[in-house]
C-alpha positions in Angstrom: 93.4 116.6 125.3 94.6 118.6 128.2 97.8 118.9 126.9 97.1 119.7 123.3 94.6 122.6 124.4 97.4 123.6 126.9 99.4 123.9 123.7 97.1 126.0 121.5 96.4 128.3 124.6 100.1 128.7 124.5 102.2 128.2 121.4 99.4 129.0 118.4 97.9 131.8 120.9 94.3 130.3 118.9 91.4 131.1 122.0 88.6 130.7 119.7 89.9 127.9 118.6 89.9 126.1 122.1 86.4 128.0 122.7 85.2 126.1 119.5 86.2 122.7 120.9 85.6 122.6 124.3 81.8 123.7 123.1 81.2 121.1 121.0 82.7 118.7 123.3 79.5 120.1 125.5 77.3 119.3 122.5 78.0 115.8 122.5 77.5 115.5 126.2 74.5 116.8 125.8 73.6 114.7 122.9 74.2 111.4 124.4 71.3 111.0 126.8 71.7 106.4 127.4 73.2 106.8 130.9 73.2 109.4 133.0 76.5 107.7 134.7 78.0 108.3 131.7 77.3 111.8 131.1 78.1 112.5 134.8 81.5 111.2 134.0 82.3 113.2 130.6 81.0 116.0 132.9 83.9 115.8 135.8 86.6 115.3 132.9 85.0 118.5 130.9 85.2 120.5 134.1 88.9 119.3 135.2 89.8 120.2 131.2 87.8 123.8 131.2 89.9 124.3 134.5 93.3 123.1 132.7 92.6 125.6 129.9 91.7 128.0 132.5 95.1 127.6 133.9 97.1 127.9 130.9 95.7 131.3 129.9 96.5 132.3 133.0 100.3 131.3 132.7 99.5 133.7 129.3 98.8 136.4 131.3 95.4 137.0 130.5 92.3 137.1 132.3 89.1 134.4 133.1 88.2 132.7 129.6 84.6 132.1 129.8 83.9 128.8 128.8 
């Protein structure tokens, strides 16, 4: 996933389209509440990818996203 949104940061230039998915990606976190591992997990991989994205619109030369 990491990749791909790296892509669309950089190639298709499409923000509000990574906004869009990274936001309903913390949607359904939210929405699963059977184990709070589990969401814990998706959590630390959500944060690692919002910092990914982060980076890549950085190598854009723009400033802090806020996702």
């Amino acid at each position: 996933m990491v990749r791909y949104l790296r892509r669309v940061v950089l190639e298709e230039r499409d923000l509000a389209k990574v906004v869009s998915l990274l936001r309903w990606l913390e949607w359904l976190i939210g929405e699963n509440t059977e184990s709070a591992r589990g969401i814990e997990a998706w959590l630390v991989a959500l944060k690692g990818i919002k910092e990914n994205v982060q980076m890549a619109v950085r190598d854009r030369g723009l400033g802090h996203l806020d996702i």
